[in-house]
N, C-alpha and C positions, 0 to 999 in steps of 0.2 A: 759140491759142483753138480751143475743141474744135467742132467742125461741131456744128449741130443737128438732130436728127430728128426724124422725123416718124411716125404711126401711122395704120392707117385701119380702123376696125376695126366691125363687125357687130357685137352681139351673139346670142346663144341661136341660134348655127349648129351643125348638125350635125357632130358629132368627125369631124375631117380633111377637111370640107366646102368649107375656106379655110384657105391659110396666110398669116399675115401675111407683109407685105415693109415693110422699115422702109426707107424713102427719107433723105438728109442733106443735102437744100438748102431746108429751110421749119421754122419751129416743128413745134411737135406739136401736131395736130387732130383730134382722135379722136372718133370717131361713138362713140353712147354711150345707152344706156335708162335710164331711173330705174324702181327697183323697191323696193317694200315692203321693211321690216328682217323680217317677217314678214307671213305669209298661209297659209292653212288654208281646210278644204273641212269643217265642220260636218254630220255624219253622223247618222243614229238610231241608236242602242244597243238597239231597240226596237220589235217590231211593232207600230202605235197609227196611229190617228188625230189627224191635227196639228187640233188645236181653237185655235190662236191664233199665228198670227205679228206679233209686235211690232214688226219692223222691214222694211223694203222697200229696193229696190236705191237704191245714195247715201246711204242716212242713217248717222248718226254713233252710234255706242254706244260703253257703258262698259265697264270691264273688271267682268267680274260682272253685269252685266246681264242677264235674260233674255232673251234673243229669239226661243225656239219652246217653247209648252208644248204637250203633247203629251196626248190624253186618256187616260188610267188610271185607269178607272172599275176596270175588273177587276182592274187588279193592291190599288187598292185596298181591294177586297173581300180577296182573297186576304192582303191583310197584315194587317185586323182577322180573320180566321180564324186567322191565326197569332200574333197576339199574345194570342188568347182561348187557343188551343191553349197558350203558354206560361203561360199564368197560372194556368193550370190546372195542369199541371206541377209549377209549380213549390209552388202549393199541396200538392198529394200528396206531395211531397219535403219539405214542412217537417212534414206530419201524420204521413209516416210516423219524420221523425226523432224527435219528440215520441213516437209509440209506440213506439221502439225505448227511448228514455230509460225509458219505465214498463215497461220485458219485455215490450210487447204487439205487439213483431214486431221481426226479423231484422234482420241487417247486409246480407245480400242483399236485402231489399225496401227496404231507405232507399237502396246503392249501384245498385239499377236504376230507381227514380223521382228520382235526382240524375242518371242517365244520360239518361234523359227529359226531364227540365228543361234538360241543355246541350241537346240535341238540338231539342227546341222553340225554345230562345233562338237556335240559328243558324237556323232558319229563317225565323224571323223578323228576323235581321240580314239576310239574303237579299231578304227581302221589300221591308226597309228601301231595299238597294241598287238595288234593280229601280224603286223609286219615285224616289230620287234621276235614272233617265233620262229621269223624264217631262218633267225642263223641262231645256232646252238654253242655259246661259249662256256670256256671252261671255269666253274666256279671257283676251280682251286687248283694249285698247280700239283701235278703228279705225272701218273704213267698211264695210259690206255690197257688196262687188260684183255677186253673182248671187244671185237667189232662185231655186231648184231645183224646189220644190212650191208647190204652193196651200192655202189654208185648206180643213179636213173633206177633205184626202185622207188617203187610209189609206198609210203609208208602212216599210217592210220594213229589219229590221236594218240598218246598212249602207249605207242609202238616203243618199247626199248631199241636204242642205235646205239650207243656205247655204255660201257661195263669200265670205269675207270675208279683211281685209289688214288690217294696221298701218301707217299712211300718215304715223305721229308722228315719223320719221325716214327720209327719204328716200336708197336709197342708189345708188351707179351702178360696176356692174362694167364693168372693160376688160381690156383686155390691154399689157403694155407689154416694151420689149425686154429681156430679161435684162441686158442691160450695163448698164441704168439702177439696175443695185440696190445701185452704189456709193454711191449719193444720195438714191434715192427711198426714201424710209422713212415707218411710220406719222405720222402729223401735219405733213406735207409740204401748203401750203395748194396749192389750183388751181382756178381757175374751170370753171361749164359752160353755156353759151350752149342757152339751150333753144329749139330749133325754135317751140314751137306759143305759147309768149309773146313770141318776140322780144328775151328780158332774159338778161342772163349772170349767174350766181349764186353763189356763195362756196360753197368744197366744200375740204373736208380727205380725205388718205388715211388711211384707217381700219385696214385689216391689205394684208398683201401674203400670195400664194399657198404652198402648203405645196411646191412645187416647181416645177421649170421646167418647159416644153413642150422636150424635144428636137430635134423638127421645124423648130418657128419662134423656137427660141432667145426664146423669151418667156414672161412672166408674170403671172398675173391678179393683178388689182387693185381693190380694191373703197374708194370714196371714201364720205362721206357730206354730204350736204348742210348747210350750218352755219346754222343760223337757221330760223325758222317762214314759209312763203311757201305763203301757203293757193290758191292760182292754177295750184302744181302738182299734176301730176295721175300715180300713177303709170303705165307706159307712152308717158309722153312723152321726146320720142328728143332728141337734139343733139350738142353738141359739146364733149367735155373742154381745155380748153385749159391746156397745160403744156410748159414748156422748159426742159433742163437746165441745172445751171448752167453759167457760164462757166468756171468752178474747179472742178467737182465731188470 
């Protein structure tokens, strides 16, 4: 019967900061974080003034939801200038085609007011685009972690305005020994005892790592929580618990 081991493992350590040592007289106890399947830092596309945040740090949003409109007064001046500019355009492109139909003007005056008319229509899809950045919705549904700015600031391309996660599946990377990868495979169940509740939790392996660590002869591993458990939170830390098998 094969000995069992053991892991102890940090996460989000600095490359070559720690190497693991894998011990062989206790199960496996592995220190361990829960983190978002997803999270992103919400940016402006946009120099503007934030005129409305919808959501504050904690609350819960939809995927598609708004959560920063942005004020575009000017840009949308700018896009009725250019949609008057194409109308116009494109009028003079239908008048001059009707006078070229009656001989009262050129193939070159109808082919340079059809040049006109694309040329107003993309700027005016430009216009289109630019107004699309005035409102900031949610790509995916989650929880707001940081709020970045305040209402009526003025806020600079690029500027982060929300710090938000996807908390709808909760997942927990480790590290485990390379020898274990005769047995551990995806959908391999194993529990994780969370520090900050006190509850141990039901968690399956999800993918294993695209290679080994040479150093410490191991390999990351990334589990996901099974079931909905609204108590967790992510950055809460514990303890993976899993033992080889007897046979493996």
């Amino acid at each position: 019967m094969k000995r069992t081991v053991a892991l102890a493992l940090l996460l989000v350590l600095p490359a070559g900061a720690w190497t693991p040592t894998w011990a062989e007289d206790r199960p496996a106890d592995i220190r361990a974080q829960l983190s978002p399947r997803r999270q992103t830092v919400l940016a402006a596309e946009l120099g503007a003034k934030v005129d409305r945040l919808s959501v504050r740090e904690g609350d819960r949003f939809k995927s598609g939801q708004m959560l920063v409109q942005l004020d575009c007064q000017i840009q949308r001046a700018q896009m009725e200038e250019a949609r008057a500019a194409l109308a116009a355009a494109e009028k003079l492109a239908s008048v001059n085609a009707q006078l070229r139909d009656l001989n009262a003007a050129g193939q070159i005056e109808v082919e340079n007011a059809r040049a006109e008319a694309l040329k107003a229509r993309a700027k005016a899809n430009a216009g289109q685009a630019v107004l699309s950045k005035c409102a900031i919705n949610a790509p995916f549904p989650g929880r707001v972690v940081e709020v970045k700015v305040n209402e009526q600031q003025f806020v600079q391309p690029g500027q982060p305005i929300l710090d938000i996660l996807d908390d709808s599946v909760l997942e927990v990377d480790f590290l485990a020994p390379s020898r274990w990868l005769a047995w551990l495979k995806p959908g391999r169940p194993l529990e994780l005892a969370v520090d900050e509740t006190g509850k141990t939790y039901p968690a399956r392996v999800a993918r294993l790592g695209a290679r080994v660590d040479p150093l410490s002869q191991s390999i990351k591993v990334t589990a996901e929580i099974v079931g909905g458990f609204p108590e967790l939170l992510a950055g809460m830390s514990g303890r993976v618990l899993i033992a080889p098998p007897s046979n493996p």
